[in-house]
C-alpha positions, -999 to +999 in steps of 0.1 A: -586+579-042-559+557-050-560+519-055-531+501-052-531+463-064-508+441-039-496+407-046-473+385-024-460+356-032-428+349-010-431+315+008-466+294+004-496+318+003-508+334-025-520+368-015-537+395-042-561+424-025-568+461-036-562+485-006-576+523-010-553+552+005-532+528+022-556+518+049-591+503+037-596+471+024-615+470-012-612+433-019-587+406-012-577+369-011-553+345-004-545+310-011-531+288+016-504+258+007-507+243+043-524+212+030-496+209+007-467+213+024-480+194+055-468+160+046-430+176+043-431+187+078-426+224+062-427+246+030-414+225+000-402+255-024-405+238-053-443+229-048-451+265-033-434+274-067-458+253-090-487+260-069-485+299-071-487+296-111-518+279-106-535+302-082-524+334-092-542+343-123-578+336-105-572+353-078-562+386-099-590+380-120-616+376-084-601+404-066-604+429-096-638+421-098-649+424-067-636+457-065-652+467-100-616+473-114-593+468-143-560+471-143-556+499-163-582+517-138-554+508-108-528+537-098-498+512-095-491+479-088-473+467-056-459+429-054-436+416-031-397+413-043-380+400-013-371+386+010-381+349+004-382+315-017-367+326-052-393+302-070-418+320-053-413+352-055-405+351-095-438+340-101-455+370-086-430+394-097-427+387-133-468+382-132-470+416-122-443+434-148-465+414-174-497+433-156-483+463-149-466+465-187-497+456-205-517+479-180-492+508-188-496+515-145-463+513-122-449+487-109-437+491-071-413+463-054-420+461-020-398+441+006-416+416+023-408+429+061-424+461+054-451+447+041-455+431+078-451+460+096-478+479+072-502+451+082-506+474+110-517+504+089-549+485+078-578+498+092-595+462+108-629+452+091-646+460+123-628+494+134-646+523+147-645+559+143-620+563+167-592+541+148-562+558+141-526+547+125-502+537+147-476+571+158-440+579+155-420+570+164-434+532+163-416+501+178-422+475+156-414+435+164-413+415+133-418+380+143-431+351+118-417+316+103-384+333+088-375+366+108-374+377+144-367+416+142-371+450+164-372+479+145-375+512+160-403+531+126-391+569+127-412+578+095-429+562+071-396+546+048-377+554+079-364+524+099-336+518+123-328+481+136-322+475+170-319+440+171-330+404+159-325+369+159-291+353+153-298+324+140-337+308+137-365+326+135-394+323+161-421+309+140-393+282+126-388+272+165-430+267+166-430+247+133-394+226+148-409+222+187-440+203+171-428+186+145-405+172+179-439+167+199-455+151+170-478+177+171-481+185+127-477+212+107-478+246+110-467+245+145-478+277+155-513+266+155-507+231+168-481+244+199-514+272+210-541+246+206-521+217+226-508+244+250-543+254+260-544+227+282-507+227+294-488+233+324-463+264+315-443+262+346-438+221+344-403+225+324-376+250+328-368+260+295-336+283+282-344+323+272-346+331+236-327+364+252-296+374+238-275+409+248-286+437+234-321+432+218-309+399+204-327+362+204-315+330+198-342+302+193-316+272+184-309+262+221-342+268+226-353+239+204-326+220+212-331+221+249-367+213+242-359+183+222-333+167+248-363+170+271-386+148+248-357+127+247-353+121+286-387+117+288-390+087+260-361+070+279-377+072+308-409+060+294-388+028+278-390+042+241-359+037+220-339+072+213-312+066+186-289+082+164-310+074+137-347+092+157-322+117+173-347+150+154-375+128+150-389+120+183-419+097+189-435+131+206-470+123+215-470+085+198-447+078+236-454+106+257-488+108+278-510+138+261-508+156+295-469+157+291-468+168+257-493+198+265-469+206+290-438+209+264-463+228+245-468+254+271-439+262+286-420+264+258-449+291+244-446+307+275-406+308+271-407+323+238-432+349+246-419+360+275-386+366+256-403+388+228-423+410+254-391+414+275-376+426+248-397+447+235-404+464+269-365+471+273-368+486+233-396+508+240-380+523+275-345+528+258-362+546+224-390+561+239-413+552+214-448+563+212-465+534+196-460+496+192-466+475+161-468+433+165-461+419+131-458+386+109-473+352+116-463+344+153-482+381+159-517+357+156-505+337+192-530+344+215-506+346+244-485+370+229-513+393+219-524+390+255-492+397+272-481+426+245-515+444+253-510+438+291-477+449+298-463+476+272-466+511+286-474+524+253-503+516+224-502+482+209-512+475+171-515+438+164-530+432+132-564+410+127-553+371+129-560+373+091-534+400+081-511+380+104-503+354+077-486+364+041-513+381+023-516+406-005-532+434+017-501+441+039-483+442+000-502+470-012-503+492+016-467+493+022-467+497-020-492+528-012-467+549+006-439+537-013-460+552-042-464+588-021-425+589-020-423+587-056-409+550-057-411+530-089-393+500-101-386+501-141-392+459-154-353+449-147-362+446-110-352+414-099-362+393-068-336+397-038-343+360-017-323+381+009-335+414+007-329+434+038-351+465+054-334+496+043-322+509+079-306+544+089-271+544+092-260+544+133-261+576+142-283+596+117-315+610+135-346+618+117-342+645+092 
């Protein structure tokens, strides 16, 4: 058996967990900034920062003794190195070299995307017998606050992009759209809960769809926020220069309005990634499909991605949606099967990319 301690620490959750062989949980936990950064309208990097340091030695200390071990006892540890908020991710890297040193176990960077689409190698808290891994070769959509990505999964450490966004990321257009509708922070939640009650086919919203297997989510909110604004000028509410990003959302709009916003600009967004995914999936003929990052927890997405793909769909549990330590050490697990270590120079890359196949080569 091998035991593999993770530990992410790339935006505003603290995430530690031991993973067995890859796939089953022994014990983890995570620490969520939400409260923190709520007043900011977003992550303040500075505070995630501060607030990592604080949480990050208890939760080591709770998750090795849940799962009766030491670190000396552990095969290797994983942490995340990129991509993300520099601040961040220095804490939990240079807390693990200090582990891993003292420890005298390996120390495995892991990039934080792959870590997403590992999420979907976890074997769920309530799976059956019948479970199995997702196949190759796996179609996997990356989709969370700071990426939008299609990557077509030949092998395990085998990845080849097929397209992304080209500017915002998905879960930044949730987090934008309600902070426009007055609706809080995170959006993601707040757009799903409001949207509940909403009419998606009141406003006609642009396509995230760009050619290829590309998105674009910056019209998107912008076309969403000249809405608002029509509609506050309608309702007499004063639009200026100086409230042009800051609408009064909900504080001028009736709440039957606003859900409206809320839903069809969900239903925009979704539509876009399951579109797009389709077209991936008939062009690479992939066996298996893998829903990733924190927009994969939208209930409408799951829905629609398990109604209409022609394949298997993998869509993690809600809780290994978010940034967590789990997802860490399971992509460190077969990362430490290839052989992969890091030696304690390893830096943190804030822009770290997943290591994709040149165009053209096939798998070996």
């Amino acid at each position: 058996m091998v035991h593999i301690l993770g530990i992410e620490t790339s935006c505003d959750e603290t995430g530690v967990a031991v993973v067995r062989d890859g796939e089953h949980i022994v014990a983890h936990r995570v620490a969520s900034q939400a409260d923190l950064h709520r007043k900011y309208g977003g992550v303040f990097p500075e505070v995630a920062a501060r607030q990592h340091v604080v949480t990050i030695y208890p939760l080591i200390r709770e998750v090795l003794t849940e799962a009766g071990l030491t670190p000396a006892s552990l095969d290797a540890i994983a942490v995340t190195r990129g991509p993300g908020l520099v601040g961040s991710l220095l804490v939990g890297v240079n807390v693990a070299k200090g582990l891993a040193w003292a420890a005298g176990v390996p120390l495995i960077g892991v990039n934080h995307l792959e870590g997403h689409i590992y999420s979907n190698w976890v074997r769920p808290p309530d799976a059956g017998a019948s479970w199995r891994p997702p196949s190759f070769p796996t179609l996997a959509l990356i989709v969370s606050g700071g990426h939008t990505e299609l990557i077509l999964m030949e092998d395990h450490g085998r990845y080849r992009r097929l397209g992304g966004t080209l500017d915002d990321a998905a879960g930044e257009a949730f987090d934008k759209v309600a902070r426009v509708l007055g609706l809080g922070y995170p959006g993601g939640p707040a757009i799903q809960r409001v949207a509940a009650q909403g009419d998606p086919t009141r406003f006609s919203f642009p396509s995230p769809r760009q050619p290829g297997l590309n998105f674009s989510f910056s019209g998107l909110k912008t076309a969403v926020l000249r809405q608002v604004q029509a509609l506050e000028r309608a309702a007499g509410v004063e639009t200026g220069l100086e409230r042009r990003m800051v609408p009064a959302g909900r504080q001028a709009l009736d709440p039957q309005t606003v859900a409206d916003l809320a839903a069809s600009f969900q239903r925009v967004v979704v539509e876009g990634l399951v579109e797009a995914t389709l077209e991936a999936v008939h062009r690479t003929q992939a066996a298996h499909v893998c829903v990733c990052g924190g927009v994969a927890a939208n209930a409408l997405l799951r829905r629609e991605m398990q109604a209409r793909m022609p394949v298997p769909v993998s869509i993690p549990p809600l809780f290994l949606c978010m940034d967590n330590g789990v997802m860490i050490a399971a992509a460190g697990y077969y990362a430490w099967r290839r052989g992969e270590r890091h030696g304690w120079d390893m830096d943190v890359d804030a822009g770290l990319t997943l290591p994709t196949l040149p165009e053209g080569e096939s798998k070996a």
